[in-house]
C-alpha positions in Angstrom: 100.0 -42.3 137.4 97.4 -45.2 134.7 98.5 -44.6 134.4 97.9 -43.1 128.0 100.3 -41.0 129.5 102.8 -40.4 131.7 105.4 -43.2 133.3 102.3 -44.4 135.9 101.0 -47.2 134.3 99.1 -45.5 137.1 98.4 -46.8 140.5 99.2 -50.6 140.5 102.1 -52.0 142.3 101.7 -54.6 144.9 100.9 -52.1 148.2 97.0 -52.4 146.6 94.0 -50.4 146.2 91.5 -51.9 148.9 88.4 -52.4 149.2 86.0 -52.0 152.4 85.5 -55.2 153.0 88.7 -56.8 152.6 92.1 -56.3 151.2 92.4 -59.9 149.3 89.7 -58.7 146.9 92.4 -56.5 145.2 93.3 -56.2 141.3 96.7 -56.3 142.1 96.4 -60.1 143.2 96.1 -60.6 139.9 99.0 -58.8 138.2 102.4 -59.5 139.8 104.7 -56.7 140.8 106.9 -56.8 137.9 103.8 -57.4 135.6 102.1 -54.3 136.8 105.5 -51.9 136.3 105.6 -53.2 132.4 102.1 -51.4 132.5 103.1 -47.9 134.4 104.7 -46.1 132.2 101.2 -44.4 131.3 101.9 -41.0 129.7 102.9 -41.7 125.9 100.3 -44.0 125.1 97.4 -43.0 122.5 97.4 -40.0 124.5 100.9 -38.5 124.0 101.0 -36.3 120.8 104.4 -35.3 118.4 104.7 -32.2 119.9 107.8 -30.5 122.3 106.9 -31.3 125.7 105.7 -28.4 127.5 107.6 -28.7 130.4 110.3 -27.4 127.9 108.1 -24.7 128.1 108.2 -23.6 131.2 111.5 -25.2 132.8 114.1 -24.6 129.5 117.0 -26.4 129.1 116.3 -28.8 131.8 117.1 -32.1 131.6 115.0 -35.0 133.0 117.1 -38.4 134.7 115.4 -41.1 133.9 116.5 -45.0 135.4 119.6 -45.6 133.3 120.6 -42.3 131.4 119.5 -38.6 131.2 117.6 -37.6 128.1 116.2 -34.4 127.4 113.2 -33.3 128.1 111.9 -33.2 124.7 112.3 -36.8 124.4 109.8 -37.4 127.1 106.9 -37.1 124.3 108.3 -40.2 122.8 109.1 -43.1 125.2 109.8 -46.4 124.6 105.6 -47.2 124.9 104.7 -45.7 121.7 106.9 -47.7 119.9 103.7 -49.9 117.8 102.5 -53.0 119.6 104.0 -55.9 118.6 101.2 -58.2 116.1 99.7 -61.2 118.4 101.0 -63.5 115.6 104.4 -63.0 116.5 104.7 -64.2 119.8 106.0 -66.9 121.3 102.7 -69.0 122.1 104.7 -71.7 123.7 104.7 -71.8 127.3 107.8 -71.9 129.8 108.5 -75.3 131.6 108.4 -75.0 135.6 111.4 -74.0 136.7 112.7 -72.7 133.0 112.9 -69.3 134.1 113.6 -69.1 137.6 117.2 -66.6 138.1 119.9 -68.6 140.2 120.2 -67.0 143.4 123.5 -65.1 143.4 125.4 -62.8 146.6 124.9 -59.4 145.1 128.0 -57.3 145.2 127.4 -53.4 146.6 126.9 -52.1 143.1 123.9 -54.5 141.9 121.9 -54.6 145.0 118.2 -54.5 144.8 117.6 -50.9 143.7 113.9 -51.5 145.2 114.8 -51.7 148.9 115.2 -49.2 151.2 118.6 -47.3 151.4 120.1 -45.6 154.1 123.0 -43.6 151.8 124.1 -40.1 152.7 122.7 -38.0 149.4 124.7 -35.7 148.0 124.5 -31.9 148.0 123.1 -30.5 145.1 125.9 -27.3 144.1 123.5 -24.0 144.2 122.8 -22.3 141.2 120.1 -21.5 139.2 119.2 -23.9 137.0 119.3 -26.4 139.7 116.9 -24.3 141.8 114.5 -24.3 139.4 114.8 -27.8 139.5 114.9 -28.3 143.1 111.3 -26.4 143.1 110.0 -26.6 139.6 110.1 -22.8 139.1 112.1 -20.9 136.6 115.0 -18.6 138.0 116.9 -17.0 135.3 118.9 -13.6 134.8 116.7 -10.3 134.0 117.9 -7.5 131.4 118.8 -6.1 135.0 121.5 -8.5 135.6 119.3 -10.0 138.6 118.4 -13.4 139.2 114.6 -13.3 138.5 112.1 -15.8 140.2 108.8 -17.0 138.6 106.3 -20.3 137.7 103.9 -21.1 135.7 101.5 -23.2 136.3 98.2 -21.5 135.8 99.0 -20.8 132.0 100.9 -17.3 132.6 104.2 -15.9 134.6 103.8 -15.3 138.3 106.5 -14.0 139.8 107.9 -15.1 142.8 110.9 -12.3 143.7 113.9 -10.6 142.2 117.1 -11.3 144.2 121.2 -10.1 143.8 123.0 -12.5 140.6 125.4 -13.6 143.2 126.1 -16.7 145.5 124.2 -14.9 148.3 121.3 -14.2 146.1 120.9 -17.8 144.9 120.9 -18.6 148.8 118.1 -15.8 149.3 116.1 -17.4 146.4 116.4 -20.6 147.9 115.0 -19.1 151.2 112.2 -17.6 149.7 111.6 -20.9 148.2 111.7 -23.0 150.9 109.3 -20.7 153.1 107.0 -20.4 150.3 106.8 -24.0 150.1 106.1 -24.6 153.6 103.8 -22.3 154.0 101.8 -23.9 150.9 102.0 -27.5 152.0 100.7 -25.9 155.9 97.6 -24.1 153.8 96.8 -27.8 152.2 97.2 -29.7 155.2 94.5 -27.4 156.8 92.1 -26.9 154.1 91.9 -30.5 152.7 93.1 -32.8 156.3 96.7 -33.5 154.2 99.4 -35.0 156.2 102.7 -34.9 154.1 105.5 -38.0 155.0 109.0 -37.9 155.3 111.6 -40.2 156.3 110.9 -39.9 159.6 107.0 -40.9 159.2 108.0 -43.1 155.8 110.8 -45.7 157.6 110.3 -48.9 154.9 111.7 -46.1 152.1 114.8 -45.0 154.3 116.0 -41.6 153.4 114.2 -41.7 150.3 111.8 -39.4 150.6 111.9 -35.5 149.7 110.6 -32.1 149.5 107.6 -31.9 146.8 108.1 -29.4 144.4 106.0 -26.0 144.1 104.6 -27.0 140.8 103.6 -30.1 142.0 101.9 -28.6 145.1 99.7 -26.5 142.5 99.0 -29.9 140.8 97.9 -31.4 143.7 95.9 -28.6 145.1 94.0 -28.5 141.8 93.8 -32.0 141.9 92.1 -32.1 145.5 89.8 -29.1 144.7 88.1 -31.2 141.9 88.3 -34.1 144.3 87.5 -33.2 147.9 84.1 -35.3 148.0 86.6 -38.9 147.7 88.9 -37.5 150.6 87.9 -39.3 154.0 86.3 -37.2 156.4 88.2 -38.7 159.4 91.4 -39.9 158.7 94.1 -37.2 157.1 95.0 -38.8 153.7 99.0 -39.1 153.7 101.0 -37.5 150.6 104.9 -39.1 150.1 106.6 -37.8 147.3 109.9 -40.2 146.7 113.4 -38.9 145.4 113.6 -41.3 142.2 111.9 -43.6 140.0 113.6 -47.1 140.6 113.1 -50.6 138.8 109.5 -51.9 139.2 108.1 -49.2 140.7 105.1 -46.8 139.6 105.1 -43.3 139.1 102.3 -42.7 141.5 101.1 -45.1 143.5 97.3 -45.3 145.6 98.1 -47.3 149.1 94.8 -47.9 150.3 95.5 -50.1 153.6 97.9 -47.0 155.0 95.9 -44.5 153.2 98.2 -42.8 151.4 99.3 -41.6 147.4 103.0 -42.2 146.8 105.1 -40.0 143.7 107.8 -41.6 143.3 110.5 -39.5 141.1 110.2 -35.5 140.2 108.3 -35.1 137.2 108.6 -36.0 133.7 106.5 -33.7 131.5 103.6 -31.5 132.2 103.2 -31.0 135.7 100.1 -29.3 135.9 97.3 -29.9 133.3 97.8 -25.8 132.0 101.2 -27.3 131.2 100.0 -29.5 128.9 99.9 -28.2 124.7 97.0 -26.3 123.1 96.8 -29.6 120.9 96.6 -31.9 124.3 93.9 -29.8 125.6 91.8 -29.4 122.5 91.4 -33.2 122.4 90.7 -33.5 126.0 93.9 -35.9 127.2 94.8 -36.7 130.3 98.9 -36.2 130.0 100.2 -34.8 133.2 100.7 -34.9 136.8 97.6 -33.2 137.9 95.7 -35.8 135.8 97.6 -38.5 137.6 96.3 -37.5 141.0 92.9 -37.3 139.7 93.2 -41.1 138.5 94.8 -41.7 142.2 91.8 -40.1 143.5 89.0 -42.3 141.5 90.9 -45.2 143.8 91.2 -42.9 146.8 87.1 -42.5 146.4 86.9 -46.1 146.4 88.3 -46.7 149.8 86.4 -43.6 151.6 83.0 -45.3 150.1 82.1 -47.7 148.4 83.4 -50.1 145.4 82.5 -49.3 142.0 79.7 -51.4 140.5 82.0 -53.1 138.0 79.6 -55.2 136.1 78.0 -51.8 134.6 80.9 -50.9 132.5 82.3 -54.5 131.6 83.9 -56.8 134.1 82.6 -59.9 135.3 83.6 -61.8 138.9 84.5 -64.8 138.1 84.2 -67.7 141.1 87.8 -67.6 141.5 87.2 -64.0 143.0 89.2 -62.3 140.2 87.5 -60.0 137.6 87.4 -60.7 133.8 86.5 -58.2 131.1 83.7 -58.8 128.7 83.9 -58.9 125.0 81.1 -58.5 122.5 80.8 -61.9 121.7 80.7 -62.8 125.3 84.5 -64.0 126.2 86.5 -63.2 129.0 89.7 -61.7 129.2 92.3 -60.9 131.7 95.7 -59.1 131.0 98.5 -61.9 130.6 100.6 -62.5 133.5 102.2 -66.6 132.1 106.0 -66.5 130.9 106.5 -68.4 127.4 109.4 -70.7 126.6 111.3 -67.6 125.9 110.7 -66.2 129.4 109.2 -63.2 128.3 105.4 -62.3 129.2 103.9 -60.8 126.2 102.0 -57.9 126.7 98.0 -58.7 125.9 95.1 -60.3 127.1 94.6 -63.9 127.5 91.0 -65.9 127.7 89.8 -67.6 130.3 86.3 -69.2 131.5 83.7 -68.6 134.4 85.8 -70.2 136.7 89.1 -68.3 136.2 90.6 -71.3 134.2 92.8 -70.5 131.1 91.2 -71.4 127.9 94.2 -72.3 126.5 96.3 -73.7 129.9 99.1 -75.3 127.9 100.3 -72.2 125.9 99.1 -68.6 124.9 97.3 -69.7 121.8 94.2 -67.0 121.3 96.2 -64.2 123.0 95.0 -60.4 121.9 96.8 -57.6 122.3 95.4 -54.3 124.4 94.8 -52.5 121.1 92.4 -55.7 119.7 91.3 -55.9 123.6 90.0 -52.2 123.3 88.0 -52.7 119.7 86.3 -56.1 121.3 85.4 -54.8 124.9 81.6 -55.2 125.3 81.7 -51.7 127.0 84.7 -49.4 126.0 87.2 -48.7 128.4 88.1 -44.2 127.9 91.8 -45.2 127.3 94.2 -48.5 126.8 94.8 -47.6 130.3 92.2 -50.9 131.7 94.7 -53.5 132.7 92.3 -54.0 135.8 88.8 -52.8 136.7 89.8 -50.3 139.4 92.1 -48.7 136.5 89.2 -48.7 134.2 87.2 -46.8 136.6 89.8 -44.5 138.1 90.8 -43.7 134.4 87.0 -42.2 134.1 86.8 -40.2 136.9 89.8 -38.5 136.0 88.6 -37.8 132.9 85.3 -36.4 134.2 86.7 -34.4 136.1 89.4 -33.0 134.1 88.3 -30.7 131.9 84.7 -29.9 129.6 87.2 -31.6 126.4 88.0 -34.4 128.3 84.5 -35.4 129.3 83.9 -34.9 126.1 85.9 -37.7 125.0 85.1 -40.0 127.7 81.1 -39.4 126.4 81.8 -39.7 123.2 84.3 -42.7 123.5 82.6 -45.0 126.4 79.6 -43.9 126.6 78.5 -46.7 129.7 81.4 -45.6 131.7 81.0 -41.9 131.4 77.1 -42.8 132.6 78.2 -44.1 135.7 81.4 -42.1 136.5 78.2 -39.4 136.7 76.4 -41.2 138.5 78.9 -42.5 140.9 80.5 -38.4 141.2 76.7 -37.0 141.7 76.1 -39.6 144.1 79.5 -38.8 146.2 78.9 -35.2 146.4 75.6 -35.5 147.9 76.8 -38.9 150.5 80.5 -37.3 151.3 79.3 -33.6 151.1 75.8 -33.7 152.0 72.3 -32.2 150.9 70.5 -29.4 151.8 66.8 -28.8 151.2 64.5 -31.1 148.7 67.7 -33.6 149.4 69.5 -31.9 146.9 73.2 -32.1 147.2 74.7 -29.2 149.1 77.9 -29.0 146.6 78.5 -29.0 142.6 80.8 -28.4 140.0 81.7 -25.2 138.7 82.5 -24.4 135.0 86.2 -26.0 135.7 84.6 -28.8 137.8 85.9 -27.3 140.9 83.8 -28.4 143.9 81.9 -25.5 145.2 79.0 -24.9 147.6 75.7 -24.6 145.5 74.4 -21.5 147.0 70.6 -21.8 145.3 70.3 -25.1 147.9 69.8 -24.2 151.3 70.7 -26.0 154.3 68.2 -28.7 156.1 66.9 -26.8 159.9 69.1 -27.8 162.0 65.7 -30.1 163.6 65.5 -31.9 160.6 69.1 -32.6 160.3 68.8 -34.2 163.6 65.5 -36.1 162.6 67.5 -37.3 159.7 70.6 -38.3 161.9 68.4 -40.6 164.1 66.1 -42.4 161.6 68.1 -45.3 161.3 67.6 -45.5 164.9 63.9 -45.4 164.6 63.6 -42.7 167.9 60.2 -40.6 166.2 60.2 -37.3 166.7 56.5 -35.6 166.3 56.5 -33.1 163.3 55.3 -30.5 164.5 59.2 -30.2 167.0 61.1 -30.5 163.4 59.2 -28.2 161.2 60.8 -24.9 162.1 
């Protein structure tokens, strides 16, 4: 997700983050498709500590595919991202010629065909046992001092169990029964409580047969997710949740598609799936590093498109008169993330300057160019992670870390102070618009001491008279006092 953490560089991929008003006014016009996957692989940033992952933890010996080779889990703490940032002074400055880097169209052959299109291929069967099980369902099924096969997950922060069943091939089938019913039955709960529709192939055609079962781990991620996030959910249309089979080349981890209303995982997890799952040292500094704190970035975009756009300006970003978005530095220069190829065909990860109109600075090569890290310390208004490539990120990257935890607000108050200002202002003003208020227009919800969403039972609800007085005001019909007071 975004997306300091995990492999999201978090929600950008072309399918974009839309506004109300129109779909052209999207960040992702301004970062190209392959330009925006360089940027997803999110968790391992600043964010990621030296320490064993904790899905090693709670799934043991599992191991973790990644695009090109399987590497154990443990490795997931250290991905290629937090190797340090290459200096600014050692890049290529000159520019690529038209036509220096364009890739000769070549017939693929059936083995290098683009991984990114849709694929109708039979999958193979999984062989049963119970190490792939716990896979299959991100639970932990392993052999009792009983000689049973013993069920459980953990994704609360302790062992629940889940069922003892027969070590034998029968058993494993009866595990992966109970399984599969508890699963459904979870996903039916969600799709009541929160108006959920979850895709598969059938509903998901442009992805083939692509897309799969989510995972009971995830499902708890999600729920918790949406349970500090309900006020950003739409109250008509049922926001749809795909979860995809594998990560593939240039695509996200989690993706926000705004115009079909939906959230796209693509791949099972990587790390901590739940933010329980995540290290004592992880929560002590307040750092967003799993899933669950994926979806609640996701859902800072999802809130976007169910109300209204952020008010960029407040924490940093200017609109240029091209219609794309620039962020501010302390001396009054504007930036946008570098997108231009130099004579080495490579597009060096940073930020280049450009004026009020859009125009580069520096049009003929990629003189002045500042990496993320230099980006960060000159930002007129700090962004809460080097997870800012665009303004929608920098915002989405805020409200997931208000609502994450009382150590992760925290660091979002002590780090950007402007942003965490309006994240509050933006998440007080959503419960009482999306959620509605009661008496003395106080909002009818609030946050409990885990930021859950939860009806604020000191604020009582508006007689029903009143409600309807309310309800036709901006129709000007006047209704006497006197009909509305009881």
């Amino acid at each position: 997700m975004s997306h300091e953490r995990k492999g999201h560089h978090k929600t950008e991929s072309k399918e974009q983050h839309r506004r109300h008003e129109k779909n052209d006014d999207d960040d992702a016009k301004q970062l190209s498709q392959q330009a925006q996957h360089i940027l997803k692989d999110r968790r391992g940033h600043k964010e990621s500590k030296d320490e064993t992952s904790a899905v090693e933890k709670f799934l043991p010996g599992i191991k973790i595919s990644g695009k090109d080779k399987v590497k154990p889990v443990s490795a997931v703490t250290k991905p290629d991202d937090q190797k340090e940032e290459p200096k600014a002074k050692d890049i290529e400055k000159k520019l690529a010629v038209k036509g220096q880097c364009e890739v000769p169209a070549v017939e693929k052959s059936e083995d290098t065909k683009d991984s990114s299109k849709p694929t109708d291929q039979v999958k193979e069967e999984v062989p049963k046992t119970a190490e792939s099980l716990s896979k299959k369902y991100g639970v932990k099924v392993s052999v009792n001092s009983d000689g049973k096969y013993e069920c459980s997950i953990n994704t609360s922060g302790k062992d629940v169990a889940l069922g003892i069943f027969e070590k034998s091939p029968e058993g494993l089938d009866s595990v992966d029964k109970a399984l599969t019913t508890r699963l459904n039955d979870k996903k039916s709960a969600m799709e009541r409580e929160f108006k959920l529709k979850f895709e598969t192939a059938a509903t998901s055609p442009e992805y083939g047969n692509r897309a799969r079962e989510p995972r009971l781990d995830e499902l708890d991620a999600l729920d918790s997710a949406l349970r500090k996030s309900r006020a950003s959910l739409s109250s008509s249309d049922a926001l749809r949740i795909l979860f995809i089979d594998e990560l593939r080349e240039f695509e996200p981890s989690m993706q926000t598609q705004g115009a079909a209303n939906r959230i796209v995982v693509f791949g099972p997890p990587r790390g901590a799936v739940t933010s329980e799952q995540r290290s004592d040292g992880e929560k002590q500094a307040g750092l967003l590093n799993s899933v669950e704190d994926d979806f609640l970035h996701e859902f800072g975009h999802v809130a976007e498109n169910t109300a209204s756009a952020a008010d960029y300006s407040k924490f940093g970003w200017r609109r240029l008169e091209n219609d794309n978005w620039a962020k501010v530095t302390t001396d009054d220069k504007l930036y946008i993330w570098n997108e231009r190829k130099n004579a080495n065909c490579e597009s060096p990860a940073g930020w280049v300057e450009v004026d009020g109109k859009g125009n580069f600075v520096h049009p003929d090569s990629l003189e002045g160019l500042i990496t993320n890290s230099q980006m960060m310390e000159k930002a007129l208004v700090k962004p809460s992670s080097d997870y800012f490539y665009t303004r929608r990120d920098d915002f989405a990257e805020g409200v997931a870390r208000y609502r994450q935890s009382p150590e992760s607000r925290a660091k979002l108050a002590r780090e950007a102070p402007e942003l965490s200002k309006y994240v509050q202002e933006f998440d007080k003003k959503e419960l009482a618009e999306k959620l509605g208020v009661g008496e003395g227009d106080k909002p009818l919800y609030k946050r409990n001491e885990k930021f859950v969403i939860v009806r604020d039972e000191s604020v009582a609800e508006k007689p029903m008279l009143t409600k309807v007085k309310d309800a036709l005001t901006p129709y000007f019909i006047y209704i006497p006092p006197l009909l509305y007071r009881y």
